[in-house]
Each structure stands twice: as C-alpha cells, then as structure tokens.
C-alpha positions in Angstrom: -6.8 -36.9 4.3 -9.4 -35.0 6.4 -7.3 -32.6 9.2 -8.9 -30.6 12.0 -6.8 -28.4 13.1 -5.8 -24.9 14.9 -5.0 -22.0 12.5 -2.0 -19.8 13.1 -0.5 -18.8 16.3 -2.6 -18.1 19.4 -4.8 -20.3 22.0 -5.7 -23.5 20.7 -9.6 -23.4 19.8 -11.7 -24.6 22.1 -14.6 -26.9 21.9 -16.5 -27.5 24.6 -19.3 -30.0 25.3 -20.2 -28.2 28.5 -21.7 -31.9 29.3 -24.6 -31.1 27.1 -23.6 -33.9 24.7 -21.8 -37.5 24.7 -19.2 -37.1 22.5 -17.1 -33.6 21.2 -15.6 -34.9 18.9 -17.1 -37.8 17.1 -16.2 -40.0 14.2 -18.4 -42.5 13.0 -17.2 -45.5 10.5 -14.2 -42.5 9.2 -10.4 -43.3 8.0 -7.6 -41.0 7.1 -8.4 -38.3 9.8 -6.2 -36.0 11.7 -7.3 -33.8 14.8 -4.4 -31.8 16.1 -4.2 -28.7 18.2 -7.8 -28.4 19.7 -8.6 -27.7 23.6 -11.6 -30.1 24.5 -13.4 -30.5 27.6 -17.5 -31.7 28.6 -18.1 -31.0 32.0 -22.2 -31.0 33.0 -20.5 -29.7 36.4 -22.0 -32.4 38.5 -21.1 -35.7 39.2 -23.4 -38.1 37.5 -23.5 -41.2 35.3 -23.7 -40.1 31.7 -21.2 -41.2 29.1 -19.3 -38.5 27.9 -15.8 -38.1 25.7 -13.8 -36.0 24.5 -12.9 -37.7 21.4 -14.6 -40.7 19.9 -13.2 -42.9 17.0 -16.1 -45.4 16.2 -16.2 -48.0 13.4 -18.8 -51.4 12.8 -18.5 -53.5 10.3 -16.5 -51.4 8.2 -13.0 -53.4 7.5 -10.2 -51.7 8.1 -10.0 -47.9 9.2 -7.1 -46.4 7.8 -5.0 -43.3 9.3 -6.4 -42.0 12.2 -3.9 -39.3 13.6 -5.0 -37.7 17.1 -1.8 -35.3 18.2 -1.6 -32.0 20.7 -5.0 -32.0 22.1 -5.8 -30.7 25.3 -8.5 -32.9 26.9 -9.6 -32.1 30.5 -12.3 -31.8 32.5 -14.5 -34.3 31.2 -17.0 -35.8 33.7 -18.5 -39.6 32.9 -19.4 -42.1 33.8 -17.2 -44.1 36.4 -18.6 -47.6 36.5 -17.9 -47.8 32.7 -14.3 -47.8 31.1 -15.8 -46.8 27.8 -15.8 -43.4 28.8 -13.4 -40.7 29.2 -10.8 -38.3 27.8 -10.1 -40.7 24.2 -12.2 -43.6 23.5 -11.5 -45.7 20.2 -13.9 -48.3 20.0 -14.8 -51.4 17.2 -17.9 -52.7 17.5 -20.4 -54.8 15.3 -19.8 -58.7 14.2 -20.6 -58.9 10.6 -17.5 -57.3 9.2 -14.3 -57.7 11.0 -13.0 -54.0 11.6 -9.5 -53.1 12.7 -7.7 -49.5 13.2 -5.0 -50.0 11.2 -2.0 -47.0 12.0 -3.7 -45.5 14.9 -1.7 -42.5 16.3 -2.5 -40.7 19.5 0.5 -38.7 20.2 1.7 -35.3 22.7 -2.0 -35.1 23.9 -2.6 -34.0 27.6 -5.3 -35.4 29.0 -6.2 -34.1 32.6 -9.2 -34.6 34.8 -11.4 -37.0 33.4 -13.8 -40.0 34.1 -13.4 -42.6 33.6 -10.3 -43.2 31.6 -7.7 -41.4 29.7 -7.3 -43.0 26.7 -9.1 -46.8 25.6 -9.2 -48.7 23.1 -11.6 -51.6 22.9 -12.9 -54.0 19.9 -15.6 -56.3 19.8 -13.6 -59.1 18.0 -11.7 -60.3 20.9 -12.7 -64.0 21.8 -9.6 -66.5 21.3 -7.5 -68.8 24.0 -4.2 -69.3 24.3 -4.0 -71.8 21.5 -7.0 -70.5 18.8 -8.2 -67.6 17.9 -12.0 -67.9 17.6 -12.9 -64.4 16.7 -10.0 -62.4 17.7 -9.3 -59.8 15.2 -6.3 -57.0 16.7 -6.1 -53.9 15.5 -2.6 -52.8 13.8 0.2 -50.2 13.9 -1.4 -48.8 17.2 1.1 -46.2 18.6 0.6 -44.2 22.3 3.2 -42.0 22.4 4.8 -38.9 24.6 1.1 -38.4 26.1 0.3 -36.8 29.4 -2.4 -38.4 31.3 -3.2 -36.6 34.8 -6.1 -37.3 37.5 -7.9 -40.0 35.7 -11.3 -41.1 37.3 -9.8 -44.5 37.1 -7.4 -46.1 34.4 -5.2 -43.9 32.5 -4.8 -46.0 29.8 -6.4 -49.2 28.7 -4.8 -50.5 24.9 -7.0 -53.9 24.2 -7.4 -56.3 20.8 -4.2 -55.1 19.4 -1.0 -56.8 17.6 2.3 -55.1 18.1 0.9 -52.2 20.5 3.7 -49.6 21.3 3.1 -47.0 24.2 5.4 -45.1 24.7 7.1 -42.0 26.6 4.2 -41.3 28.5 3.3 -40.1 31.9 0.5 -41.4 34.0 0.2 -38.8 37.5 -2.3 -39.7 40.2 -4.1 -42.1 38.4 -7.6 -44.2 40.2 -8.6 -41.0 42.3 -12.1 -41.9 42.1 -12.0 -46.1 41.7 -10.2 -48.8 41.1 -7.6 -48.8 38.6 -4.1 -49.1 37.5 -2.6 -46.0 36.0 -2.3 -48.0 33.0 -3.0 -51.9 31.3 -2.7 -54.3 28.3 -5.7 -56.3 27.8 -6.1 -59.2 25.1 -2.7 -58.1 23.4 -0.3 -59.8 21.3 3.7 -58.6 21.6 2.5 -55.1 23.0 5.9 -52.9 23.8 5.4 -50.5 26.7 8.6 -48.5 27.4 9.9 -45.4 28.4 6.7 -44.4 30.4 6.9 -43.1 34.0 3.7 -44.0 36.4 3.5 -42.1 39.8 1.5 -41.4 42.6 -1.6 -43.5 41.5 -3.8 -43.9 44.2 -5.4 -46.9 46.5 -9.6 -46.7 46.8 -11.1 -49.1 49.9 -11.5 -52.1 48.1 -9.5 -51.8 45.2 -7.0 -54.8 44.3 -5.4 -52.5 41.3 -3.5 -49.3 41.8 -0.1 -50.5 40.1 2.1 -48.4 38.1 1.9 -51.1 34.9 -0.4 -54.2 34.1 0.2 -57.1 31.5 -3.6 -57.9 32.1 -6.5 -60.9 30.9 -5.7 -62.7 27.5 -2.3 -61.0 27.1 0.8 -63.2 25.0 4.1 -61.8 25.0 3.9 -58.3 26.9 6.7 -56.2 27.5 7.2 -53.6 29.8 10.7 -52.2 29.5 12.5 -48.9 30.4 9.6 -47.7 32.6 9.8 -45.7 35.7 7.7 -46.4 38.7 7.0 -44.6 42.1 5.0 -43.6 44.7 2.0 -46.0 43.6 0.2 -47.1 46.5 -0.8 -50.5 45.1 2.8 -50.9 43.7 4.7 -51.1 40.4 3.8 -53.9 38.4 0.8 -56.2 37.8 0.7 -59.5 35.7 -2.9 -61.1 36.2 -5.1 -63.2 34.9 -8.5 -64.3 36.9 -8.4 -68.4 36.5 -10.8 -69.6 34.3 -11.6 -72.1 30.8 -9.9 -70.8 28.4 -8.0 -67.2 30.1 -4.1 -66.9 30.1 -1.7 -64.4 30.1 1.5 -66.4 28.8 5.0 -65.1 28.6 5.0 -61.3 29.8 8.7 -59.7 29.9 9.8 -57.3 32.7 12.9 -55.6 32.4 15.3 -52.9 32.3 12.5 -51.1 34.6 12.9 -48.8 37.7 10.8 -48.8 41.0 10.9 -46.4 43.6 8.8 -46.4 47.1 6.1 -48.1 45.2 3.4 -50.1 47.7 3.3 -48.1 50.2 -0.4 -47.6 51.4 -0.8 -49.3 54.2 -5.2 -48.9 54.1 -4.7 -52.4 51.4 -3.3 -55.8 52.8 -2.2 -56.6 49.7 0.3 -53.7 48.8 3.7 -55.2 47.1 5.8 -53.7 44.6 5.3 -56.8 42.6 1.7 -58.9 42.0 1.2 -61.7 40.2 -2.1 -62.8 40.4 -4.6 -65.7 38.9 -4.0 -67.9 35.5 -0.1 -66.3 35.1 2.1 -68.7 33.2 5.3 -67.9 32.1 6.4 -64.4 33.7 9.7 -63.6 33.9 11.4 -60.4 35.7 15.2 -59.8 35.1 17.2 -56.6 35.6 14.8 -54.4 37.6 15.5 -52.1 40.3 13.6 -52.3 43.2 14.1 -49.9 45.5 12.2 -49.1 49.0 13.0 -46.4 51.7 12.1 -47.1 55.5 8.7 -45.4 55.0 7.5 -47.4 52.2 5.5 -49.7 54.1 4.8 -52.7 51.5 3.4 -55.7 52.7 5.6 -57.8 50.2 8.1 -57.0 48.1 6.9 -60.0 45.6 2.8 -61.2 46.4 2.0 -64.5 44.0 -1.8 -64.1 44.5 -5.0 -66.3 44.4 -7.3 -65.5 41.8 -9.2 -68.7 41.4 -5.7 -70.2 40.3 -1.7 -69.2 41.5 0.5 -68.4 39.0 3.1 -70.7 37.2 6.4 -70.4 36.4 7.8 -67.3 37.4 11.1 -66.3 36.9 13.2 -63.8 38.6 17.2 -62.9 36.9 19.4 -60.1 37.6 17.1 -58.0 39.8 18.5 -55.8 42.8 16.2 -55.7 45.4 17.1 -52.8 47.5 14.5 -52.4 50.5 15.3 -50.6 53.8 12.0 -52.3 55.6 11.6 -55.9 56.4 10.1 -57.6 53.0 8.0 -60.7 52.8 9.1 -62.5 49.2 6.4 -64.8 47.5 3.7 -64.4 49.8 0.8 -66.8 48.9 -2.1 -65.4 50.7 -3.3 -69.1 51.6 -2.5 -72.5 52.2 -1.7 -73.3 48.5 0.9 -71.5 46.2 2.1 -70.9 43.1 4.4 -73.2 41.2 7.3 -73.4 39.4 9.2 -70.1 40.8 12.7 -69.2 40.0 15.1 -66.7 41.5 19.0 -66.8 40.1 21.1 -63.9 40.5 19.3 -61.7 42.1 20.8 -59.2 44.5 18.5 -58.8 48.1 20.2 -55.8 49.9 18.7 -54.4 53.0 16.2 -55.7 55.3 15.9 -59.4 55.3 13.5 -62.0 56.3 12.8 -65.5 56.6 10.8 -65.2 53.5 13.8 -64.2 51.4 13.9 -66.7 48.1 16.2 -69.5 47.6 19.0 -68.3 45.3 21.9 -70.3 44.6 23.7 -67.3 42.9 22.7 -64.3 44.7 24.3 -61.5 46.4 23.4 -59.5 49.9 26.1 -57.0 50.2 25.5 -53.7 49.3 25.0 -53.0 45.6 26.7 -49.7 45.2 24.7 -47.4 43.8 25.6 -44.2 43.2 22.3 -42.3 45.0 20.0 -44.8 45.6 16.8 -43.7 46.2 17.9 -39.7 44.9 14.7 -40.2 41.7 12.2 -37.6 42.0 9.7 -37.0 39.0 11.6 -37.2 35.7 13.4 -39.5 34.2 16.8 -37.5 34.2 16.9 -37.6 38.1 17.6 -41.9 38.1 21.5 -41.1 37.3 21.7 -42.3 41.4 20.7 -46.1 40.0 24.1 -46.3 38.3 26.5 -48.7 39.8 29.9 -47.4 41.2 33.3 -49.2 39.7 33.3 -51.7 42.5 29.9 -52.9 42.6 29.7 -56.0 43.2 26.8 -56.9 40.2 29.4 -55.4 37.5 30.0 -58.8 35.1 28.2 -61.0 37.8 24.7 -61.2 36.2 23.3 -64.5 33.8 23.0 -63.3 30.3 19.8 -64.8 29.2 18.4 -65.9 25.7 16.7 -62.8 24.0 18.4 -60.3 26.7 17.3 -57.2 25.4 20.2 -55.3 23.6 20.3 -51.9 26.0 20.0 -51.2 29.7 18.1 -48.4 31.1 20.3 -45.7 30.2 20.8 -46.7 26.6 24.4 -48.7 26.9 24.7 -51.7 25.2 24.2 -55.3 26.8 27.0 -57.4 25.8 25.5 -60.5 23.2 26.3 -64.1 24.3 30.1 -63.8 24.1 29.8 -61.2 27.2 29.1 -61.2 30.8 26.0 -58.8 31.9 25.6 -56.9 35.0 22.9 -56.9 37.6 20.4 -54.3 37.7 19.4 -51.6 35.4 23.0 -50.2 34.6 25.4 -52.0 32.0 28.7 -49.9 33.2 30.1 -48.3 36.3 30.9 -44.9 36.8 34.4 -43.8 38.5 33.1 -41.4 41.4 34.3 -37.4 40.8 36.9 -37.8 43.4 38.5 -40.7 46.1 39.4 -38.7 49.5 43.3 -36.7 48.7 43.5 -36.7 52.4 42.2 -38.5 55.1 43.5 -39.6 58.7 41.8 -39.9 62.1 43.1 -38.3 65.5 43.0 -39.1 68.8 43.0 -36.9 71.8 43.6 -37.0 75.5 47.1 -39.0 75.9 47.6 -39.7 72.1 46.8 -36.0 71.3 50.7 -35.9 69.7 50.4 -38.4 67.5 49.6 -38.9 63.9 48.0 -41.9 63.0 47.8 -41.8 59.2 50.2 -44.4 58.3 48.0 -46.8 60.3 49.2 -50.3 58.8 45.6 -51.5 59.2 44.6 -48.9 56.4 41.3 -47.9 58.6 40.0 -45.1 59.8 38.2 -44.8 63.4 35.8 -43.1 65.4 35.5 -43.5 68.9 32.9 -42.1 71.4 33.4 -39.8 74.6 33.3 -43.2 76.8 37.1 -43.1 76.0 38.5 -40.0 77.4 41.7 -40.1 76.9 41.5 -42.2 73.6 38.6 -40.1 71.7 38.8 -40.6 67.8 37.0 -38.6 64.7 38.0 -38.6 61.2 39.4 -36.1 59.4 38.6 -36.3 55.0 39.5 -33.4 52.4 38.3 -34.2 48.7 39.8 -32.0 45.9 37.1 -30.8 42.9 39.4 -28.9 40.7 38.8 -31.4 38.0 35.0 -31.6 38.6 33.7 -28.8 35.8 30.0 -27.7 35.8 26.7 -27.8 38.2 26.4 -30.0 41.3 23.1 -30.9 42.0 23.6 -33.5 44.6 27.0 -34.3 46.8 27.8 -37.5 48.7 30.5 -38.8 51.2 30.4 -42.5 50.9 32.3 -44.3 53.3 32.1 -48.3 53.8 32.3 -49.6 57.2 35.3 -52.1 57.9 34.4 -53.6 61.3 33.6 -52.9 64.9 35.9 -54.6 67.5 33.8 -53.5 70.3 30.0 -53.7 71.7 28.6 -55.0 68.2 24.7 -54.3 68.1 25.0 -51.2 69.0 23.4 -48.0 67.5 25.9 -45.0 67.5 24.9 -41.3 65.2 28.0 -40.6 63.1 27.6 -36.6 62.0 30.2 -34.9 59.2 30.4 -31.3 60.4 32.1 -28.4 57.9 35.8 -27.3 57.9 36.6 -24.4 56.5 40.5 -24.5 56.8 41.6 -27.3 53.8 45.3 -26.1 55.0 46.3 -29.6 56.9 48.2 -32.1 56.4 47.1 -35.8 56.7 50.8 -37.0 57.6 51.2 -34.7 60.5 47.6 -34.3 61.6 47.0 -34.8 65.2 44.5 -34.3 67.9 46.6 -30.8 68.9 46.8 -29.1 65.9 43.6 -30.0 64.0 41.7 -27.1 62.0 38.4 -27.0 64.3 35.0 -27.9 62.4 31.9 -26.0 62.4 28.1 -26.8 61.8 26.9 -30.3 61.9 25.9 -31.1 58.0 24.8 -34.5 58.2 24.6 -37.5 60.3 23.4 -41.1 60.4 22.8 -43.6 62.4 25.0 -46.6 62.1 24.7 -49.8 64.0 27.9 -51.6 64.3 28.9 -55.0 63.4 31.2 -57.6 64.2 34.4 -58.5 62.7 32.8 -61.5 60.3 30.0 -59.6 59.4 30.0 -58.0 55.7 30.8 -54.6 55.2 28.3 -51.9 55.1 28.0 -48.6 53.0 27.0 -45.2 54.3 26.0 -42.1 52.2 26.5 -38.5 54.0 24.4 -35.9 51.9 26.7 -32.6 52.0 24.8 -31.4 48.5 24.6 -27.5 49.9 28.2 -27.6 51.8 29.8 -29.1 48.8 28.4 -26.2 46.5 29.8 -23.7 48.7 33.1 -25.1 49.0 32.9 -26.1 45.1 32.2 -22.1 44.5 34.8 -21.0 46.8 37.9 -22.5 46.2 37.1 -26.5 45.3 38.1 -28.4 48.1 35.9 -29.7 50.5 37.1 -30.8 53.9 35.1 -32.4 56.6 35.3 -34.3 60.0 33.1 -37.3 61.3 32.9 -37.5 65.4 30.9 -39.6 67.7 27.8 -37.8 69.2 26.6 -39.8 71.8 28.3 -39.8 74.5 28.1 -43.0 76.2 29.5 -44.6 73.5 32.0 -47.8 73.9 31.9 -48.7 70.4 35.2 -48.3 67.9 34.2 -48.1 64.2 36.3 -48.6 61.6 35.9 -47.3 58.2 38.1 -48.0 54.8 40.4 -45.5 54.4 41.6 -44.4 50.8 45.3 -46.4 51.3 42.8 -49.4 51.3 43.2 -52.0 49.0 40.3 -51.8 45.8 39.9 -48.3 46.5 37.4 -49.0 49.7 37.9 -46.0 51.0 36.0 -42.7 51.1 34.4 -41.3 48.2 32.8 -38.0 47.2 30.2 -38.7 45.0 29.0 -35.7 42.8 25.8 -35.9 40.6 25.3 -33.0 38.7 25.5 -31.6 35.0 29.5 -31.6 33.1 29.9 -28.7 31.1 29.4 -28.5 27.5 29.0 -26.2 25.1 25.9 -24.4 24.8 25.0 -25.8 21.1 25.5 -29.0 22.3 22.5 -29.2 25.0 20.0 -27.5 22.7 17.7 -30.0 21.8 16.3 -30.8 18.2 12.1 -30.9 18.1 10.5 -32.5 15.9 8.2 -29.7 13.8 6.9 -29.8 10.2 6.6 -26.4 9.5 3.9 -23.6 7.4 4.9 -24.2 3.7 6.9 -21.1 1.9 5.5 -19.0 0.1 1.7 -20.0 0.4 -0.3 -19.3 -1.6 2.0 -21.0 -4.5 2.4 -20.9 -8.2 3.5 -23.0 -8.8 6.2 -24.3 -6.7 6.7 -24.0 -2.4 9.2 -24.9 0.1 8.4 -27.2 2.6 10.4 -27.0 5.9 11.0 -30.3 8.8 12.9 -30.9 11.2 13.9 -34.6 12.8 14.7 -35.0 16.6 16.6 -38.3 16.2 17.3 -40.8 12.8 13.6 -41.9 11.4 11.8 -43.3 8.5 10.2 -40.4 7.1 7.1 -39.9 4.5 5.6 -36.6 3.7 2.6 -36.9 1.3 0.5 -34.2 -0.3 -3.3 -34.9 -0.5 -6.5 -32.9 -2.4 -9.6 -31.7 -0.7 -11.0 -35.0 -0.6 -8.2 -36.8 1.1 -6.9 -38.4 -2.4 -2.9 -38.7 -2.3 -1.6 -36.4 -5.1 2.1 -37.0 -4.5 4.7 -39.1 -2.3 7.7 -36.1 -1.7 9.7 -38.4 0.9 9.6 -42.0 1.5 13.3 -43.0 3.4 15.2 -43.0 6.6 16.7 -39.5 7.7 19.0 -38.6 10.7 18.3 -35.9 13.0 18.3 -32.3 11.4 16.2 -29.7 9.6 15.7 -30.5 6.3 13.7 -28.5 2.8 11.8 -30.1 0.0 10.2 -28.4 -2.9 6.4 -29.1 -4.2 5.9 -28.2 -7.5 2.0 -28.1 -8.2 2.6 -28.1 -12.4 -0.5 -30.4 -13.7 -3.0 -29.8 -9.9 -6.0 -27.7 -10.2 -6.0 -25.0 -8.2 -7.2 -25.3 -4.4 -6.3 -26.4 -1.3 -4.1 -29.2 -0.3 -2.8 -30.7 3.0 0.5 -32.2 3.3 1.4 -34.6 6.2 4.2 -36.2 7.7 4.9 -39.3 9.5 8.5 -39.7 11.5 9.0 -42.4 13.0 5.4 -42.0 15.5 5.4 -38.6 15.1 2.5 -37.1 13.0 1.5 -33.8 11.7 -0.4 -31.8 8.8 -0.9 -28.7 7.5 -2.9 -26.7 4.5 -1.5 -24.9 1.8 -3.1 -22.7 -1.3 -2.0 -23.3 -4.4 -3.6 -20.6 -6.7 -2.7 -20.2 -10.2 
C-alpha cells in the first residue's frame, strides 16, 4: 500500500495548486492508496469557470480499484467551476465503458473540507443506466464509507455519493451549504440500501430560483435509502427531500425516514416552496415514522409537508409516529395544483401547535401537547437535543404503531421494543422523571381574602387573577428544592400546565415569574399578609386562556440564570407568578402539585450529573509511531479503540505487497500492543495500516538489520 502522509509533529504540509493546475492531488487508474494529513487548497484568486480539485481519484476501464483511504486532510479554498458538480474539494470519479470499474473499500474519513466550488465531496461513475426492475448497465461501487467529515461553505452541494451499493455516511457535518447555487447540503443519487446517519445539516442556504436547499436528499434512481439519526436546522429550503423528476424508466422506490430531528428548518420566505418536508416527482413508496418536527413562531414555512409536481406527484407516502410540533399555522400536503399525489397515509402521528384546515386525516392521532422536556432548546451539536426527550407523562409514551422492520434504537441510542412491545411517538423510546415536582406551592389572595390560606384548595388548582379584581387579586406562590440535583445546570425550566379558565376565554393575559429570595414560607399558612415579597421579573409569557372543555395547555418559564444562582447559594429556588396587565378579568387556573398524575408544576433542569473525572474522558481512536523504529528485529506497535470494532492491522513492503496479517478480530474499546517480528524481511521500509471499524490509518517504520 502506497501512503502519503505528514511526517512527525508540526503543521500539516501544505500543497497548494495556487489555481495554476486542475487537480492537487491526482490518481489516475491507482488502488491501495492512502493520503492522510495533508493541507490542500487551489485558489486562482478569481472567480472563474475552470475545473479544479483538491483531490482526484480517477479510474476507466480498470475493474475494481482496491483500498483507497483519504483521512485528516484539510481541503479549503478551492475555486471551480460552479455549473459543474464534478468539481470541488474531493471528486472520485469512474469513467470509460469497456471495463466495468468499481471503488471497492473507499474511505474518506475526518477530512475538513471548507470553502470550495462546487462540491465538497462526489462520487460519480459512468456505469449507472438501470430502472427500477433491470439493471442495464448499472455497476455500484462497494464498501463506500463517508465518515466524521466536516464540510463548510460549499459552492453548492456538500456531498453527492452516486452508483454505490450499501453507501454509509456518516457522522458528518454539512454548515452553510449552496452559498453560491442551488443545492442541498447533501444527496444520494442512483443508490442501492445507502445508510445516512448520525450527520447534522444546518444553515444551508436558499439562491433565487433554487428548488433544493434541504438539509438531506434520497435523490433520482435511489432504492431503499435511509436517512436515520440525522439532525436538521436552520435550512432555508427545509429538512428533507425525496425526489424523483417523472419520466420512462426514473424512480426512487422505498426511502426510510426516521429516528431524525428537525429544528426551524424552511424558514426563508424569498422561495414559495419552503416546507420542512418535500416530496417531489416519480416518489413511490416513502415512508416517515418517528421524526421530530419542530418549528418556532419565526420559522415561516410555507408547509410543513409539500407533495410536489415534477412532471408526476408522488405515491404512497406514509407518515407513523411523527410529532409535529409547529408554533405557526402549517399547510399539510400541499399539492401545488389541481391534481395530487396518491395513496398518502398518516397514523399516529402527533400535530401539536398551530393548526389548519389542511391538517391530515388521522384516525389515531394526538393534538395535546407532547411534553417535551425543552422543545426547541437544540443549538449546533448534537449533545444540546436532550430537550426532545419526553417527560413521564407524555402522552406518546407506549401510544405509537410498532411497524415491520422498526429500527432497533431511537435517537438517543435506547432500545425500541421488538413486536411483543409497544413503541413511543417521536424520537425518544423512554421518559425522563423531571429533577424536581414543586415541595411547595399555594396561591394568595389579597384585598378582603388577604387572611386566608388557600392551599388546601379541594379543586387542587392554583390561580392567578388580574388587578380588575381588587379585592380578590391572586398570584402563585412555588418553591422547588435541588438538594438532590448534583452537578452543572445549563438550562432551568418551570413547567406548569394550564387547567382551565372560567372567565373571558380568548383572552391574552402576560404571566411573569419574578425571583424570591426568602425560601422561609410555609405553603399551609401562606397568605396574602404575610408573603415573602418578590423581586425582579425573570420571565414571562403570554398565555391566552381557554375554556373549561378545551384541552390543557403547557407553559415553559426559562429561569436558567436565577436557578444557577439559587442552585449555588443554598438549592432552593422559590418564585411567584402575578398578572401584569391590569385590565385583566380573566381567572387562570393551573395544576397544582396535590393534582392527580402529578400535573402540577415542574422544575425541569438540563444540565450535566456528576461523575467522576475518568469516566467523561473520552477514548480516540489513534494507531500510534511503532516502538523502537528502526527495529531488529522485533517492534511494538501501539492502538487504541474508541468503541467495540472489527479490527485488522497489516504490514506491507515498499511496493504495497502485504507481508503479514498481525490482527484480524473484533476488539472492545481500549488501548491495546502487538509485537512485529521482522525475522525472514529484507531490510527497508514498511508501512503498517489499520482499519477499525471505518476508521483508517498508516504509518512507516525502518526495519534495519
């Protein structure tokens, strides 16, 4: 095996084009390479229309190229052409039609690829013709692996994987994507079974005309795509795309979607056709189930589902187990003209929030507030979604359909139950118990009631009641205890759910929770006279009150920084909740913690437990310099495993024969030492490579005799 590679510690070593040449690194009709640890960049410092890489992999009519291993390469600035996706940052390409040529164990893995035209990373063959039922001259590459990649401020597509069987792309992230044309940050193309999981997809952007700009794509020619695990936000054109233009002979049959997250996606309002899901064209078979869709106020989708024209509609699309959580008033299948698409399906589904007369027929479904823990609290990151957990009495816990082939974890790695269980709706197989229910709570009342305690209300409610009332004014008074909360509280929530409203129902009335820093009172003898005063306003929401019949409603009050403070000081928070506008007639009721199912307020904590310090240190996977080097005639050779893999480290001469197999088996997480013994080589230099799981790397060593 040939390996390129840095040399000892320092900068990486830098080879730049300076836009002078097409292609920096170029392979031509080459197998059992591995470039690692190079800086590449070819910038002609103008915008023009030259093809230019940074790393091309080409092979015609060759057969099958073995072993091509591209890891920790630093690809940026590279300036191309942007009306043609054959250009960019990574470009593996099969052409001819004599020979039929796959890559077979292609690896392109912890590369960052950053300012480039036109794409980030492509793959593209020239044996690709087949429909849905033959395969005329389709010939897919094998064992094609995308992993832990960082692809920033692509011309247009990050990524675009086509002609391949079995496809996995994984853990990467795809940032600002299409900021000079039309693309989606990244896309499948005339793939069989392709696995895309674990990636997160954000801010990719909308260009005046576009009809792309998607987080994800299961694109032309595709069978069998799924998209799993992902994170999506902040794309203007949305989170997911399944398309096919209509056409003799095009498909895209059976694409998967689920287990993913989506966050504020849609939300440029320059495109008519913004949604957070597209399905567009010659679509058969699609089916969503157990996706989070989540959209604040500002998120200004046109449709939260768009089934598109694209010289056909699609058929049979499914939708199980999703939550639709949207806080602006969604449009659900909308056609786009007079004719639609056949064959849809929604059962189970949860549509919380805005509604309209659009929303999708769903014998099973539920409207009533999910229970998140923090929805909408994701930022960049994959360890900030904790908020997409469901609390213990949520009402999708064990109220989901389990479906033929459900996939066997959620999001967050718990298991799905098999077909003896009952599944969940959303991305969360579980509940989580909130850090603490209210120890005290009770409301007061002033002016003629100002005497009386009113916390063994048989109602089990508490009330707030505006200045309208002047002899009758209400707040709420709540104390949570956090002495059995240990460790770092990076977010803090009061939850309360709304019971009814008796009067003036309609109305808009601003609830705010202001601090109290005396936790000395006593729920059972509180009253209007002796209350601890409050201080500064924290918080405050506007809630519009309901009548009796009308289901309840959940509020989150962010006290994050108050909460901290209190946490610090002495760990117990008390607040109180008052009316602040003053014409007021309404009476709200909330659930207080006496209330049957444990209704009542909750202090929701998202933060980090404590552990002990070895415990959080995380294991990277490293093969490291052989020991002692040169050798005669034996060395130690030093890895270590982030998580269980199949592992096999191989020794190879100068001209990329394989000399010796010194591990071929499945190994958990851990360092690990394995001696070579060079009795019966020549002296020289040898490489010796590893392959974990779809990690990959090499390294030279001397033995001299």
């Amino acid at each position: 095996m040939v390996v390129i590679s840095s040399f000892g510690t320092g900068e990486l070593p830098k080879l730049d084009g300076k836009g002078l040449i097409q292609d920096v690194v170029y392979l031509r009709n080459q197998e059992y390479w591995g470039i690692n640890n190079l800086e590449i960049t070819n910038d002609s410092g103008v915008e023009d229309s030259t093809l230019r890489t940074g790393v091309h992999i080409y092979a015609s009519d060759f057969g099958t190229v073995h072993n091509i291993f591209l890891s920790n390469l630093y690809i940026h600035n590279i300036n191309g052409d942007l009306s043609d996706k054959e250009n960019g940052g990574i470009l593996c390409e099969i052409a001819g039609s004599a020979v039929q040529t796959i890559f077979d164990s292609l690896v392109i893995t912890g590369c960052k690829i950053i300012d480039i035209d036109r794409t980030g990373i492509s793959l593209n063959s020239s044996w690709a013709t087949r429909t849905l039922t033959t395969n005329t001259k389709w010939i897919p590459s094998t064992n094609v692996i995308i992993r832990n990649n960082w692809i920033e401020r692509s011309g247009c597509n990050g990524m675009i994987i086509r002609v391949s069987a079995r496809p996995l792309i994984e853990y990467n992230t795809f940032k600002q994507c299409a900021l000079k044309g039309s693309g989606n940050a990244m896309f499948l193309f005339n793939c069989d079974d392709g696995l895309v999981q674990f990636n997160e997809s954000y801010l990719t952007v909308y260009n005046t005309g576009d009809a792309d700009a998607s987080g994800f794509d299961s694109d032309y020619q595709c069978k069998r795509s799924v998209f799993q695990y992902n994170y999506s936000h902040d794309n203007d054109g949305g989170f997911m795309l399944v398309c096919c233009q209509g056409g003799v002979g095009r498909f895209n049959d059976g694409t998967i979607v689920r287990y993913n997250i989506s966050q504020n996606d849609g939300g440029n309002t320059a495109w008519s056709g913004r949604s957070i899901i597209r399905v567009s064209g010659q679509t058969t078979n699609t089916v969503f189930y157990n996706n989070v869709l989540y959209s604040n106020a500002a998120t200004n989708f046109r449709a939260a589902i768009y089934h598109k024209s694209w010289a056909a509609f699609p058929d049979s699309t499914s939708y199980y187990n999703n939550i639709f959580y949207l806080q602006n008033t969604p449009a659900y299948i909308f056609y786009g003209s007079t004719d639609s698409s056949t064959n849809n399906f929604f059962d189970h589904n949860v549509f919380f929030g805005k509604h309209s007369a659009s929303d999708p027929v769903d014998l099973n479904a539920i409207t009533s507030d999910p229970m998140f823990v923090f929805p909408g609290s994701g930022s960049v990151g994959f360890n900030t979604l904790s908020g997409y957990r469901l609390l213990e009495n949520s009402p999708c816990i064990n109220s989901g359909i389990l479906l033929t082939g459900q996939a066997a974890k959620d999001f967050f790695g718990n298991s799905v139950p098999d077909l003896s269980g009952s599944v969940d709706r959303g991305v969360y197989e579980g509940f989580i118990s909130p850090t603490g229910y209210a120890d005290a709570d009770t409301y007061v009342m002033g002016g003629t009631s100002g005497d009386i305690n009113f916390y063994n209300d048989s109602t089990n409610v508490l009330r707030i009641r505006g200045y309208v009332y002047p002899n009758n004014k209400r707040n709420i008074y709540l104390r949570f205890n956090l002495k059995s909360f240990s460790g770092y509280i990076s977010r803090a929530a009061i939850k309360l759910t709304a019971k009814l409203v008796v009067a003036n129902a309609g109305t808009e009335n601003r609830i705010n929770v202001y601090s109290v820093e005396n936790d000395n009172w006593d729920p059972t003898t509180l009253t209007w006279n002796n209350a601890p005063s409050f201080g500064d306003s924290l918080t405050g929401t506007i809630i519009k009150t309901k009548a009796s019949t009308a289901p309840d409603t959940s509020y989150d009050f962010d006290i994050t920084e108050y909460a901290k403070k209190e946490y610090a000081k002495d760990s117990i928070v008390s607040v109180c909740l008052a009316d602040t506008i003053s014409t007021s007639t309404s009476d709200i009721r909330f659930w207080s913690s006496r209330a049957p199912g444990n209704a009542g307020p909750l202090l929701l904590i998202n933060g980090i437990t404590s552990v002990k310090a070895e415990e959080v240190q995380p294991v990277q996977f490293a093969l490291m310099q052989n020991y002692p080097n040169p050798f005669n005639p034996t060395t130690q050779i030093n890895y270590r495993l982030s998580s269980t893999q199949h592992v096999v480290l191989k020794v190879f001469d100068v001209l990329g024969n394989q000399v010796r197999i010194l591990v071929n088996e499945e190994k958990p997480r851990g360092e690990y030492t394995i001696a070579f013994d060079g009795n019966g080589l020549a002296s020289g230099i040898y490489f010796y490579s590893i392959q974990a799981g779809n990690n990959f790397s090499a390294k030279k060593m001397i033995l001299a005799k």
